[in-house]
N, C-alpha and C positions, 0 to 999 in steps of 0.2 A: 276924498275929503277926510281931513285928523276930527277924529271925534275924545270928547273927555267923559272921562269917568268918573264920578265925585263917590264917593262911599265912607259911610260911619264904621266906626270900629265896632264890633259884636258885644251882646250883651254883659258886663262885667259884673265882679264881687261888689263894688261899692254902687251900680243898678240898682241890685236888687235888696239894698239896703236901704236906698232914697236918698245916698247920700251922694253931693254934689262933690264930682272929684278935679275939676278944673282941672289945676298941674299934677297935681296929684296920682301916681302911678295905681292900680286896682288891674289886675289878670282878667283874663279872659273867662265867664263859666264853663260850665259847658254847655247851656245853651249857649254862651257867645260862639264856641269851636264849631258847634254845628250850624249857627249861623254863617261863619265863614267858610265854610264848606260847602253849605247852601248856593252862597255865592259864587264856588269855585265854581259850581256844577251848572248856573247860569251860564256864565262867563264861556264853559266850555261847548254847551250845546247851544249859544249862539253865537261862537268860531270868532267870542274875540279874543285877539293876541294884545301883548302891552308893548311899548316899547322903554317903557319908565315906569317910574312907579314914584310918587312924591309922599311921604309918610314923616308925622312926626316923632320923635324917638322914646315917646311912652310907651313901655311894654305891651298895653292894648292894642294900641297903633301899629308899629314895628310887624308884633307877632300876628297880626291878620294881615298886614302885606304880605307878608308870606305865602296865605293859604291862599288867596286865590289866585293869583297871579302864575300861569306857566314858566318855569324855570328855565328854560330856553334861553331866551336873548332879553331877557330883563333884566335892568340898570336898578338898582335900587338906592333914591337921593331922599337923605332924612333932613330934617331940619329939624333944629330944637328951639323955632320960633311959635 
């Protein structure tokens, strides 16, 4: 059975400002990095693999698709909807 994975991007600069970034690009902290990391390290000791990965192309976005995801055989599709 395909199962999905929904996940938010990690904590960012404009978080922890209280400010609402909608479209608006804002990095990752570093608690966001080690949140995403957090998650690689789920992801990995409970043996799931991706076969895609669907991200939008805000830098927060983007750049936690990356961390968790095993680089093997993932397809990485952004959308800028």
């Amino acid at each position: 059975m395909k199962k999905i994975y929904l996940m938010r991007h990690g904590e960012t600069l404009f978080n922890t400002m209280d400010v609402n970034q909608g479209q608006c690009d804002s990095p990752l902290t570093e608690n966001g990095i080690r949140q995403a990391k957090a998650a690689k390290a789920w992801f990995d000791a409970h043996n799931v693999h991706f076969d895609a990965v669907y991200s939008s192309t805000t830098q927060r976005s983007s750049s936690q698709a990356g961390c968790p995801i095993p680089a093997a055989k993932t397809s990485r599709k952004f959308s800028s909807a």
